[in-house]
Steps between C-alpha positions, in 0.01 A plus 500: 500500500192681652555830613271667698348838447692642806802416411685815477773522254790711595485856340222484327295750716473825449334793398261488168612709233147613482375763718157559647454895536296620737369157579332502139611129348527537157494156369868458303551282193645191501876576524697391170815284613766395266499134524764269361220246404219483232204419725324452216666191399534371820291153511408484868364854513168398514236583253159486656569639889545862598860652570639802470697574146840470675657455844397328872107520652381332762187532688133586345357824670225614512283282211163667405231576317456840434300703226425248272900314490709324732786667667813313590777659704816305615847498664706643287894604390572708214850485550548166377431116612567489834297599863541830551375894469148367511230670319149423412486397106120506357348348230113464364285269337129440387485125625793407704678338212596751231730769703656833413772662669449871668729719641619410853267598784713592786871584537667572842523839584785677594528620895152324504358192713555256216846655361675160529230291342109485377416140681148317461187557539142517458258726248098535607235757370453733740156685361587654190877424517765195517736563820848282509539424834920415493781418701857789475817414605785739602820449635532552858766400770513129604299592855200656318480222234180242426730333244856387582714265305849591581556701225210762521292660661139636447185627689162390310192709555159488323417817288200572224498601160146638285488425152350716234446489100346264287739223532640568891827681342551780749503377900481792748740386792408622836837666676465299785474158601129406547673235813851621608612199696420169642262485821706725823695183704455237207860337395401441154704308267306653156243779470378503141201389223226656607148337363213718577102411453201709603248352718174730596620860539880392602816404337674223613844411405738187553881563500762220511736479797658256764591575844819345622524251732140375382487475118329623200184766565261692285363805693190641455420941470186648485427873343186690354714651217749294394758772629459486874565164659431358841718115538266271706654153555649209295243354245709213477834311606723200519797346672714535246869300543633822745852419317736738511467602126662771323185524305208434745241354197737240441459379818068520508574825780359757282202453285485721210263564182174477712180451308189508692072426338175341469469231313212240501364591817835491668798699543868415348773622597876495285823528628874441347731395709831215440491541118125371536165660447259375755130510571268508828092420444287603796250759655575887555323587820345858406418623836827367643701560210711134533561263263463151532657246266309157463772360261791626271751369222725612219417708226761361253781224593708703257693786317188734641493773789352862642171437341210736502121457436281736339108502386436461125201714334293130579605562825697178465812484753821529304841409624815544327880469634820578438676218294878488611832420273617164691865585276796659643504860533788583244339279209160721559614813558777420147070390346434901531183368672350285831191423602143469385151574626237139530208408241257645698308267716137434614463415892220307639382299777423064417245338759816439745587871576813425246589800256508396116649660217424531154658727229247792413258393177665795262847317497309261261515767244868448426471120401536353169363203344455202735682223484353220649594152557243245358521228727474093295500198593891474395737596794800517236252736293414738769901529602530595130265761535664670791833485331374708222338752725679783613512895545696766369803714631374418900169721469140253503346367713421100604226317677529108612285321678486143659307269691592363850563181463686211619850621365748715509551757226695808412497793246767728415561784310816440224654628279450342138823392458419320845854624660337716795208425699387861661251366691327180614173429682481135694214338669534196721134326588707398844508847553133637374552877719799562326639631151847496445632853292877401400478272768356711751198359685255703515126501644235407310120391606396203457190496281317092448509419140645890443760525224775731460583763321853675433464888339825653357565819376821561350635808374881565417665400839207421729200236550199559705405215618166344635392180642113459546461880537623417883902509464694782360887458410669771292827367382797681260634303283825679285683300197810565326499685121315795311189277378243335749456131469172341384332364845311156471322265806660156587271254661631254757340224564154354440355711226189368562478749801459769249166650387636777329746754374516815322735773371444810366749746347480837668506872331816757640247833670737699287712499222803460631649426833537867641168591519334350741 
């Protein structure tokens, strides 16, 4: 069961316990919450990605790199495992891998703009200082509402907060919203995300949005200071479905999570919108300030949404996303926990104009001893040797790779007992532009005398997967018991199409399970 990030749950908003005085946010520690779980035991908590020590996130906000660490802010609820009362959490870390938890970053503040809710966002360094550009929520009669789902009712606007000390722990919140309300005569059915870049002497910013009756929008502002803002026109748009929705990004009619940048002499832009993440390639007109897209695609065919992109200290373009719980609400909010933040990712450009992906170099550091399949003559011999390889309690990592030839094979991921498959990756030479993901077809290039290559990473309850850096499906996968099973790779078909396969055991980034 997917649920998306707007779903509101009733009851759950409301003011923070946590005050802001005088507009002076006082980052707040991680709220303790009696839990009738150990999440320390818990098997599909995973052991190498970044989550909060207990209850729901969602989105990333604001990545960066900032004074020597990286900075990672996201969606969060201290009140337990479920959407709602949304805060920024924060954590830090030298490489992007090994993470440690700081107090939250913003709370809603009572009688303020964002009293009913801390939504996403953006961070940039402005000068000598990292700004959050953010979107508040407040409850507001049904007329004056951007979001509307029956049950509430809220008005987003865009507001700012400054961050000071060493490690960004105290945020400065200006009183006001920074944008107060959609453009004058624009029936909007969204208003919120704000992703702002600096280009010359101006800001520029990117909000997501839809207007009804046409479909999904992202509108662009304009301001010297980051606190004044003028709205020019959309950056960018589709038809969208125009259903009558109660929750307008089902439909494709509001387009939220916008991500605009440079990349490879290009522009990309990222959008989320019907449980997808999707991406545009094409040139940003500077003097006209339009965007046009040359060709798009999907981010991830999976359990992956709201990302956001930041620059590394290489300045390599990062993107990371918010890695949903695909289980029933009352089984993950029983868990104590919900959600997870991505391995972060490396985006580039291939010869077509196509974005690839690769998992950034420092993940490498958790891996164990390799275990690698030494390919014989014997086909009975080398099925032997993949029967005795396997990892540990769902946490390594596994690379196969096979030639294209003639036949059809598949791999899947089992478990060693060989009871479960959790995932399986086909390829048909009929079909030579597509991979099939659990029986999904996918797109894949076709590459003359190219092989293919299938990347897992599995930790606890989730596998990244990659095919040929090109296609990107995140899938959960949740078994039954206290202990994870051993996981193992079946080979169907010709095992002559395979050139090679290796596992490696990965290390936990902490101790136990509530750390990271």
């Amino acid at each position: 069961m997917n649920l998306n990030r707007r779903e509101l749950i009733s009851g759950t908003i409301g003011l923070a316990g946590a005050a802001c005085l005088a507009q002076i946010c006082q980052a707040v520690p991680l709220l303790q919450v009696a839990l009738p779980v150990d999440l320390a035991k818990d098997p599909r908590r995973p052991q190498y990605h970044l989550l909060p020590k207990a209850n729901w996130m969602n989105d990333p906000n604001g990545p960066i790199y900032w004074n020597g660490s990286y900075h990672m802010f996201y969606q969060y609820n201290p009140n337990g495992a479920y959407w709602g009362d949304m805060h920024w959490g924060h954590a830090i870390s030298p490489d992007m891998v090994h993470w440690r938890h700081l107090p939250v970053a913003l709370a809603p503040t009572p009688g303020g703009p964002d009293s009913a809710g801390c939504f996403s966002g953006s961070a940039v360094v402005d000068g000598d200082q990292v700004a959050m550009l953010y979107t508040g929520v407040v409850s507001v009669p049904e007329s004056e509402a951007t979001i509307r789902d029956g049950v509430h009712s809220l008005r987003e606007s865009q507001c700012v907060a400054i961050g000071s000390g060493e490690n960004l722990t105290i945020w400065t919140k200006d009183a006001r919203p920074v944008i107060t309300a959609p453009p004058a005569q624009m029936d909007v059915s969204g208003f919120r995300d704000p992703c702002p870049w600096r280009q010359g002497d101006m800001w520029y910013m990117a909000v997501g949005s839809g207007i009804r009756g046409k479909g999904g929008a992202v509108l662009l502002y304009r301001s010297k200071d980051l606190h004044h803002w003028e709205y020019l026109h959309p950056l960018a748009g589709g038809p969208g479905t125009r259903e009558n929705a109660t929750n307008p990004v089902d439909s494709g009619d509001m387009w939220e999570c916008p991500d605009f940048f440079a990349l490879g002499g290009k522009h990309v832009l990222i959008h989320s919108t019907q449980g997808k993440a999707y991406w545009q390639l094409g040139i940003f007109d500077t003097e006209r300030l339009v965007f046009n897209p040359e060709r798009g695609g999907v981010l991830d065919y999976g359990a992956f949404y709201a990302p956001k992109t930041q620059l590394d200290r290489d300045q390599n373009r990062i993107l990371w996303g918010w890695i949903q719980e695909t289980r029933p609400l009352e089984e993950y909010r029983a868990a104590g926990w919900a959600g997870m933040i991505s391995l972060p990712r490396v985006l580039t450009l291939d010869h077509n104009g196509d974005l690839r992906y690769h998992i950034v170099p420092t993940v490498k550091k958790l891996r164990g001893k390799e275990h690698a399949l030494r390919i014989s003559k014997s086909e009975d011999e080398d099925r032997k040797q993949i029967a005795r390889m396997h990892i540990e309690g769902c946490c390594g990592e596994i690379t196969c790779t096979f030639t294209r030839g003639t036949e059809p094979f598949a791999v899947s991921l089992v478990s060693d007992s060989g009871n479960e498959r959790w995932l399986t990756c086909d390829y048909d030479p009929s079909h030579p532009d597509n991979i099939l993901m659990d029986g999904k077809p996918l797109p894949l290039g076709v590459t003359d005398g190219g092989g293919i290559e299938l990347h897992l990473h599995i930790d606890g309850s989730v596998i990244e997967s990659f095919v040929n850096g090109e296609v990107a499906y995140t899938k959960r996968f949740y078994y039954a018991g206290s202990a994870a099973p051993k996981l193992g790779i079946q080979v169907d078909g010709a095992l002559k199409s395979l050139s090679g396969l290796s596992m490696w055991q990965m290390s936990p980034i902490s101790s136990n399970r509530l750390t990271t």
